[in-house]
PyMOL Python script that loads the backbone (N, CA, C, O; Angstrom):
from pymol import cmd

cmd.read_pdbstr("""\
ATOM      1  N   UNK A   1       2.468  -1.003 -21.587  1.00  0.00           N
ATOM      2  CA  UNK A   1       3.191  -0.180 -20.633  1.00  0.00           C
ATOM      3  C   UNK A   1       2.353   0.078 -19.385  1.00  0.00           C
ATOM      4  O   UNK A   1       2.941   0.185 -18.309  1.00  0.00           O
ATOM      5  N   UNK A   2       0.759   0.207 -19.453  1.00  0.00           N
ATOM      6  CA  UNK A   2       0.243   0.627 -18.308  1.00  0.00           C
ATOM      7  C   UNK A   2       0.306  -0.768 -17.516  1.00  0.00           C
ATOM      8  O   UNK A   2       0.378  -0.826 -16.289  1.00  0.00           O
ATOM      9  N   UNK A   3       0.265  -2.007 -18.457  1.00  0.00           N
ATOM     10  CA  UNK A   3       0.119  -3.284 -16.972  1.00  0.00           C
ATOM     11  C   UNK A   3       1.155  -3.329 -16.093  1.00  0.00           C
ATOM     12  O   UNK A   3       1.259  -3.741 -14.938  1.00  0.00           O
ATOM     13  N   UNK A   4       2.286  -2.564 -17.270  1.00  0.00           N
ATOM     14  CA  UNK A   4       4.014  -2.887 -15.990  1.00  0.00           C
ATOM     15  C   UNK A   4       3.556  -1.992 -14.848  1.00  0.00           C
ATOM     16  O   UNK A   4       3.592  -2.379 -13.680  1.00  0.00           O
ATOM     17  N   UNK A   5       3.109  -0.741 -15.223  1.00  0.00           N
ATOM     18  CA  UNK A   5       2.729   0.283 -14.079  1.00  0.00           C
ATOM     19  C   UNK A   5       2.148  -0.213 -13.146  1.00  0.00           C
ATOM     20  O   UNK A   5       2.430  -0.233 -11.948  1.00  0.00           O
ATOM     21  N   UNK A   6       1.155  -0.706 -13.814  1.00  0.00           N
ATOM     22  CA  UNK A   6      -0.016  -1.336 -12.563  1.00  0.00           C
ATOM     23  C   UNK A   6       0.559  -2.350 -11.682  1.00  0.00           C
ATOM     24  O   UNK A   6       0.230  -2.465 -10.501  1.00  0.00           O
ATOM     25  N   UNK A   7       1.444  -3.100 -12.286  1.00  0.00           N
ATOM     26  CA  UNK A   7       2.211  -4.286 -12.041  1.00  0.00           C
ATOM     27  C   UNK A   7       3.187  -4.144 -10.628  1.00  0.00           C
ATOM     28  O   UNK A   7       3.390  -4.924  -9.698  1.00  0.00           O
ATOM     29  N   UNK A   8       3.744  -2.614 -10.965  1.00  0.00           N
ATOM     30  CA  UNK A   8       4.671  -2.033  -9.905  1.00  0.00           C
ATOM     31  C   UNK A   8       3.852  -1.198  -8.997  1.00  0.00           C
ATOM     32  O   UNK A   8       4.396  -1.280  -7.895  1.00  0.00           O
ATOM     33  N   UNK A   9       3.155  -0.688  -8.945  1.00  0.00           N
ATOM     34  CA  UNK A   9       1.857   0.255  -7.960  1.00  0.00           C
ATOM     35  C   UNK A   9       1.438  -1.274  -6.955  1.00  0.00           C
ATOM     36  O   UNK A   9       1.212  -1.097  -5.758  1.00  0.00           O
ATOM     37  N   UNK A  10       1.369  -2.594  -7.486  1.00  0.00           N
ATOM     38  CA  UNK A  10       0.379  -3.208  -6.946  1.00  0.00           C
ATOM     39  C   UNK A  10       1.919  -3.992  -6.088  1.00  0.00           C
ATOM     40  O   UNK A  10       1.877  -4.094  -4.862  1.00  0.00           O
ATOM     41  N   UNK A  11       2.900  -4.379  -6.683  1.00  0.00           N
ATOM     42  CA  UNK A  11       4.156  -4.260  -6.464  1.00  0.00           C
ATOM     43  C   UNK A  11       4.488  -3.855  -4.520  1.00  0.00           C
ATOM     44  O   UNK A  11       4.552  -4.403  -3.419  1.00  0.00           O
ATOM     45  N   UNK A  12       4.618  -2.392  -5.262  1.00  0.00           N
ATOM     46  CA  UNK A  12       4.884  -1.467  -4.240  1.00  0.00           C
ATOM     47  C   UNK A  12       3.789  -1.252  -2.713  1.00  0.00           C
ATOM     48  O   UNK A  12       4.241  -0.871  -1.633  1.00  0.00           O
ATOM     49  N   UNK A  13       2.063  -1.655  -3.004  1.00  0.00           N
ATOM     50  CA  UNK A  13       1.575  -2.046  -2.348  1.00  0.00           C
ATOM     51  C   UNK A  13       2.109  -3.100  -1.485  1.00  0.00           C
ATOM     52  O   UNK A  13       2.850  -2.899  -0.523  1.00  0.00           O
ATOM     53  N   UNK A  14       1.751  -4.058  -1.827  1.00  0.00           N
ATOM     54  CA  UNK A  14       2.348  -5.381  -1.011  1.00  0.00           C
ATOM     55  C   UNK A  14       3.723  -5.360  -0.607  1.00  0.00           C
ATOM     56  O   UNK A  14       3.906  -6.326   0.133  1.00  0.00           O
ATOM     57  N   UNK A  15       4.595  -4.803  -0.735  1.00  0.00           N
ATOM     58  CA  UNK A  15       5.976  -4.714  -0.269  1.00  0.00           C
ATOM     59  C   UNK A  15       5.703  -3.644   1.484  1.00  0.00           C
ATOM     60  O   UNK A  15       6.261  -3.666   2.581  1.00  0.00           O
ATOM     61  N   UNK A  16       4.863  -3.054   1.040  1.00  0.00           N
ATOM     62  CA  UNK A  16       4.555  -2.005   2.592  1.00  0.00           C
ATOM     63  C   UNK A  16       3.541  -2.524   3.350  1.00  0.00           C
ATOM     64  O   UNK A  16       3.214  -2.110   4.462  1.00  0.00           O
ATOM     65  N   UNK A  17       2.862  -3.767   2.528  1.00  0.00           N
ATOM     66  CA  UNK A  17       1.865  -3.997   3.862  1.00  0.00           C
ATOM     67  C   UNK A  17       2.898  -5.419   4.129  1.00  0.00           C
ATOM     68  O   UNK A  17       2.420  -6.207   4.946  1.00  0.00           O
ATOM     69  N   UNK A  18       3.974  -5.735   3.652  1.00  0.00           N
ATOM     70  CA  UNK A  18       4.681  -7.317   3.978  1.00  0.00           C
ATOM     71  C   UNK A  18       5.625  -6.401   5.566  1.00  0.00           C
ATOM     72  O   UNK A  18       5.810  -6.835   6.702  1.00  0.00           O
ATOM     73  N   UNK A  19       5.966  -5.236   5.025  1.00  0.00           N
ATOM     74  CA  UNK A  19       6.905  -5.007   6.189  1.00  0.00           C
ATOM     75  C   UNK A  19       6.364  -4.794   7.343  1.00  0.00           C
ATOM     76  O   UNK A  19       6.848  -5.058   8.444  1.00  0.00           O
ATOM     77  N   UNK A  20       4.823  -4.063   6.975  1.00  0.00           N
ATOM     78  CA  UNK A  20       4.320  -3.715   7.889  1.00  0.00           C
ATOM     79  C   UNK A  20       3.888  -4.765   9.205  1.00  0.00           C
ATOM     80  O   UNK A  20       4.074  -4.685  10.419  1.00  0.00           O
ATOM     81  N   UNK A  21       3.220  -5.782   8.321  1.00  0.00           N
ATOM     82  CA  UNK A  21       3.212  -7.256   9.118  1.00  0.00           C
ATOM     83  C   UNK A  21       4.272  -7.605   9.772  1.00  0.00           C
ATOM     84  O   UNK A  21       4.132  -8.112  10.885  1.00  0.00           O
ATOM     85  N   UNK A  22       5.193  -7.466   9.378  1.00  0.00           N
ATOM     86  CA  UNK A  22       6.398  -8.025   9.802  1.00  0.00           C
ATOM     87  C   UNK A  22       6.606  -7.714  11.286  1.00  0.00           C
ATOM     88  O   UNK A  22       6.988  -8.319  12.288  1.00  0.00           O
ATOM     89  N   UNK A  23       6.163  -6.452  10.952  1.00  0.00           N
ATOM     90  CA  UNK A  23       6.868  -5.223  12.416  1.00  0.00           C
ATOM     91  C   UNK A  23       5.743  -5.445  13.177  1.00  0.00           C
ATOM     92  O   UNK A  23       6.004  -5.458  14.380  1.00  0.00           O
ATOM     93  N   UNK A  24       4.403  -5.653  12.864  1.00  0.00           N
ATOM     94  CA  UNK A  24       3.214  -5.920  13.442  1.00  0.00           C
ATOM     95  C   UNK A  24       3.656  -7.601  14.298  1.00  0.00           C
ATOM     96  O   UNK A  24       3.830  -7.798  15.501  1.00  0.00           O
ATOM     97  N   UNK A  25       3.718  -8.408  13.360  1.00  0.00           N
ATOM     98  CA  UNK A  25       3.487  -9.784  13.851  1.00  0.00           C
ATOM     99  C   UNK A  25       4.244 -10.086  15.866  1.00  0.00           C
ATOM    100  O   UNK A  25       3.698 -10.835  16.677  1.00  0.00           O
ATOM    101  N   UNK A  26       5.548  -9.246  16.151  1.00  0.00           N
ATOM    102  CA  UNK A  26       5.882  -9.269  16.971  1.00  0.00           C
ATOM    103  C   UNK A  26       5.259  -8.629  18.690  1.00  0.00           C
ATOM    104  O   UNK A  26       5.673  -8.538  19.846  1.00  0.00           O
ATOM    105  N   UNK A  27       4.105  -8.330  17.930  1.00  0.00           N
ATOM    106  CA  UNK A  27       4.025  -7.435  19.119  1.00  0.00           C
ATOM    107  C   UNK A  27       2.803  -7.670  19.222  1.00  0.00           C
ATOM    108  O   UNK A  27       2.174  -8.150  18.280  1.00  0.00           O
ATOM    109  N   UNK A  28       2.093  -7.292  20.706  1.00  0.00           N
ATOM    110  CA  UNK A  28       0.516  -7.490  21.058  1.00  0.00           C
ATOM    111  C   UNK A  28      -0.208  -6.848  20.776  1.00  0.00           C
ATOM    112  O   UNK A  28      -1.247  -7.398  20.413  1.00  0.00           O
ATOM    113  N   UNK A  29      -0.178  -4.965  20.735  1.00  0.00           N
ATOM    114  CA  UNK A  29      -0.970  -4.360  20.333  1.00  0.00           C
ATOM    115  C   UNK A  29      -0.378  -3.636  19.642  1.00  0.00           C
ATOM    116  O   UNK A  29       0.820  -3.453  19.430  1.00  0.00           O
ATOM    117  N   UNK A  30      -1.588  -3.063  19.155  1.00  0.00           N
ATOM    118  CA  UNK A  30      -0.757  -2.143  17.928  1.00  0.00           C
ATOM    119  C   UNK A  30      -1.925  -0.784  17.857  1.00  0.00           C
ATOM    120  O   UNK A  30      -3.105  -1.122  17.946  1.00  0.00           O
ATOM    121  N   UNK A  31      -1.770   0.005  17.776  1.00  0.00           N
ATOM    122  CA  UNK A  31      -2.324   1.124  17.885  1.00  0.00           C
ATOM    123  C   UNK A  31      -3.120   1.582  16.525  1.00  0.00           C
ATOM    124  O   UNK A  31      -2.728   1.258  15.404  1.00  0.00           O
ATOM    125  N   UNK A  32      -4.725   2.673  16.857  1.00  0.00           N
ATOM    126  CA  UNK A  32      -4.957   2.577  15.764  1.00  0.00           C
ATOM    127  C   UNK A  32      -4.720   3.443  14.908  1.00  0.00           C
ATOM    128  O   UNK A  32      -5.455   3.534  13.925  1.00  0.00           O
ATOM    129  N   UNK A  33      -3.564   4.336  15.098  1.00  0.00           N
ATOM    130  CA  UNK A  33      -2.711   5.090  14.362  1.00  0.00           C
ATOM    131  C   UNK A  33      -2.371   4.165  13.462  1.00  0.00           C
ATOM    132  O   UNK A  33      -3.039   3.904  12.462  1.00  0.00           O
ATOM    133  N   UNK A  34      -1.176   3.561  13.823  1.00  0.00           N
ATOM    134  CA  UNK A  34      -0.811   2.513  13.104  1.00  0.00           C
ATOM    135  C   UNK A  34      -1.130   1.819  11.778  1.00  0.00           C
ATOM    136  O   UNK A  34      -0.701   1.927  10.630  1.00  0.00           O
ATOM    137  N   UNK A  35      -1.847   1.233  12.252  1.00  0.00           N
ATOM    138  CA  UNK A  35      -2.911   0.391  11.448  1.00  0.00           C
ATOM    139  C   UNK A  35      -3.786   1.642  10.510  1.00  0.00           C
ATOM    140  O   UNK A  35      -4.161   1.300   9.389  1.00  0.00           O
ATOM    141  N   UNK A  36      -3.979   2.526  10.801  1.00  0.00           N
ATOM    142  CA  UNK A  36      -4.577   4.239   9.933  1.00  0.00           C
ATOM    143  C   UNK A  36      -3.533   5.074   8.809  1.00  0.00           C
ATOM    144  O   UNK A  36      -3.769   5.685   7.767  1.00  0.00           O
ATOM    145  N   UNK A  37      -2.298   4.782   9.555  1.00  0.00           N
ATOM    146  CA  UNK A  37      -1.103   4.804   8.207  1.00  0.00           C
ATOM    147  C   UNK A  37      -1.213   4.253   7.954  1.00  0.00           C
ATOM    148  O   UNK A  37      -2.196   4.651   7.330  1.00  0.00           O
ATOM    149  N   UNK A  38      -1.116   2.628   7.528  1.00  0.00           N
ATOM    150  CA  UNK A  38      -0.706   1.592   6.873  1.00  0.00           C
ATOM    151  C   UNK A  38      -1.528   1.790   5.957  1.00  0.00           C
ATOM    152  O   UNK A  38      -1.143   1.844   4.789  1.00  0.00           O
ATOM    153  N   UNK A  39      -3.051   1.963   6.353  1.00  0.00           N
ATOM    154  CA  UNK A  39      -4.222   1.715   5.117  1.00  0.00           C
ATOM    155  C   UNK A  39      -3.899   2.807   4.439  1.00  0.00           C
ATOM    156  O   UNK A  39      -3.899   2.605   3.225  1.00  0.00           O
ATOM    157  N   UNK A  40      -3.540   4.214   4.854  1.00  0.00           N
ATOM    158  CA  UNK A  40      -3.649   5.285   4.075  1.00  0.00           C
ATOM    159  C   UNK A  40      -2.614   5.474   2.889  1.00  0.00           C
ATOM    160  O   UNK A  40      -2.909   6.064   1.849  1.00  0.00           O
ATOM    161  N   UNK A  41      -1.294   4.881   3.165  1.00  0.00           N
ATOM    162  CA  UNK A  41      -0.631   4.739   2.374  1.00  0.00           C
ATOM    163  C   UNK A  41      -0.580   3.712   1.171  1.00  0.00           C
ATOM    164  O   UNK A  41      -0.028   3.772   0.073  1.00  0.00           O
ATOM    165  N   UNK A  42      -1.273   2.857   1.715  1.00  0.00           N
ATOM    166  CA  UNK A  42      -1.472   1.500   0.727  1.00  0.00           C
ATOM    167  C   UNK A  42      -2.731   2.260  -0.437  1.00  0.00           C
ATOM    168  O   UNK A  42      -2.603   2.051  -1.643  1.00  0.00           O
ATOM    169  N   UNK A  43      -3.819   3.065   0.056  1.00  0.00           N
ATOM    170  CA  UNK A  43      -4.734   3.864  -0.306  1.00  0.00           C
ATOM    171  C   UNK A  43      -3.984   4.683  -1.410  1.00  0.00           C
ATOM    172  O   UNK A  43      -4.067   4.621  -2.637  1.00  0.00           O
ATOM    173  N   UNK A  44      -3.209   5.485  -0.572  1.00  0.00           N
ATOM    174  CA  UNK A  44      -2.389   6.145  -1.683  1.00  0.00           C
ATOM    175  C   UNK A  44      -1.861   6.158  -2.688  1.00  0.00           C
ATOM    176  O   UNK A  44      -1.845   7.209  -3.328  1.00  0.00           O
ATOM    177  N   UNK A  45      -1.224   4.970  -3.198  1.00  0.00           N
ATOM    178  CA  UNK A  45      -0.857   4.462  -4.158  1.00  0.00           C
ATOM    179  C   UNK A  45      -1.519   3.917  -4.696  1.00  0.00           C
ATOM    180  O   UNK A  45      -1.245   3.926  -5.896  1.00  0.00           O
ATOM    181  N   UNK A  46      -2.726   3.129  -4.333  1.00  0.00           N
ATOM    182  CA  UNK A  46      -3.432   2.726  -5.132  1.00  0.00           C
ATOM    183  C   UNK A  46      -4.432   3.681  -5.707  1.00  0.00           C
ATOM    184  O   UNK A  46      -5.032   3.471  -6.761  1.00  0.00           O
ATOM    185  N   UNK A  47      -4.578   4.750  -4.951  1.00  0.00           N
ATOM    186  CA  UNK A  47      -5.451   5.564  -6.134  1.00  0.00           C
ATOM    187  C   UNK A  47      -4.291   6.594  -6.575  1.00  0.00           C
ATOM    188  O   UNK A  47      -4.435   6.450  -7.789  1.00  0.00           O
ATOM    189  N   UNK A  48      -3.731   7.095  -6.511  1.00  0.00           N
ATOM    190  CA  UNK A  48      -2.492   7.335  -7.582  1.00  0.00           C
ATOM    191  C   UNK A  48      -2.507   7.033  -8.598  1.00  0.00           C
ATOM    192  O   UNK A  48      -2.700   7.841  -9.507  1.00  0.00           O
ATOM    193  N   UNK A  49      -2.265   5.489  -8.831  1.00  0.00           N
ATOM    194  CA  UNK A  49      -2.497   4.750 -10.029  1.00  0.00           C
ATOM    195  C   UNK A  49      -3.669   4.729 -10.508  1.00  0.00           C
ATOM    196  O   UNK A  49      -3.838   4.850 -11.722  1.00  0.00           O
ATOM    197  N   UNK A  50      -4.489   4.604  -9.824  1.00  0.00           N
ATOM    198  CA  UNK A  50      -5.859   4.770 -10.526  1.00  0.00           C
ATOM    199  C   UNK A  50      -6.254   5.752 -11.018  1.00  0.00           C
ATOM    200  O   UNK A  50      -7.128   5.763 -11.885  1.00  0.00           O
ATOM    201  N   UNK A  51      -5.534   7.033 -10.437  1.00  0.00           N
ATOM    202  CA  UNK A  51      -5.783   8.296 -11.095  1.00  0.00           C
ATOM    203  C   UNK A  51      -4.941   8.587 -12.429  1.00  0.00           C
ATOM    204  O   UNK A  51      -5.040   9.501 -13.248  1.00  0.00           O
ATOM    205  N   UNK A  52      -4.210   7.656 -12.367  1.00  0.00           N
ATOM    206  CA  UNK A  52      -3.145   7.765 -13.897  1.00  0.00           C
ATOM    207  C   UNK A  52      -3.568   7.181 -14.940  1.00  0.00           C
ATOM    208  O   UNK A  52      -3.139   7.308 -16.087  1.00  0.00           O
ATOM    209  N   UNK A  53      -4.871   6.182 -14.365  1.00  0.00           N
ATOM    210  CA  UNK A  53      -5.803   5.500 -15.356  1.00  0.00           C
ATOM    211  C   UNK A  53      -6.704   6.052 -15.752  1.00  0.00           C
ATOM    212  O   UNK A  53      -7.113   6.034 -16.913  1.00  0.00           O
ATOM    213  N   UNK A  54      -7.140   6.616 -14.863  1.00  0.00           N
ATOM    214  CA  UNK A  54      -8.748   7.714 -15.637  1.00  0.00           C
ATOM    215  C   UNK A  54      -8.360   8.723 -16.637  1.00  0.00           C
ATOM    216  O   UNK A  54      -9.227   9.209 -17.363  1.00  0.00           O
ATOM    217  N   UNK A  55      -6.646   9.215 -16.772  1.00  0.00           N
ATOM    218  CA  UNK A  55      -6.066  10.689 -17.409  1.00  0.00           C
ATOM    219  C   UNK A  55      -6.374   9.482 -18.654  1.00  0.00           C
ATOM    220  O   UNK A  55      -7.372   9.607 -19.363  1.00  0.00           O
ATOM    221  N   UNK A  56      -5.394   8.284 -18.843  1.00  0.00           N
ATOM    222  CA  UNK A  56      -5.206   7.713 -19.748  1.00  0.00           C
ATOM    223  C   UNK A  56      -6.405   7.334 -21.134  1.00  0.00           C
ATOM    224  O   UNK A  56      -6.040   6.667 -22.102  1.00  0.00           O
TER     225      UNK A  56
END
""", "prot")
cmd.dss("prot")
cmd.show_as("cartoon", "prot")
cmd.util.cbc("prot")
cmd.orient("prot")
């Protein structure tokens, strides 16, 4: 049960940095806001999960 978890955390990662590219790839600059959400949220979830691993 924890690999499906991990499976979908890592999942759900890559689905927000694919869009993010997406919306990125069109354009010249990109601000470093931007690019400071993207990591933080990708961050987020990944230690989320990681924090559901250390309880475990």
């Amino acid at each position: 049960m924890t690999e499906t978890h991990e499976l979908d955390t890592i999942t759900e990662a890559l689905t927000i940095i694919d869009q993010a590219l997406g919306e990125m790839l069109h354009r010249e600059l990109v601000s470093t806001n931007e690019v400071s959400d993207l990591l933080l949220d990708v961050r987020s979830i990944l230690s989320h999960d990681a924090g559901l691993l250390v309880q475990n």
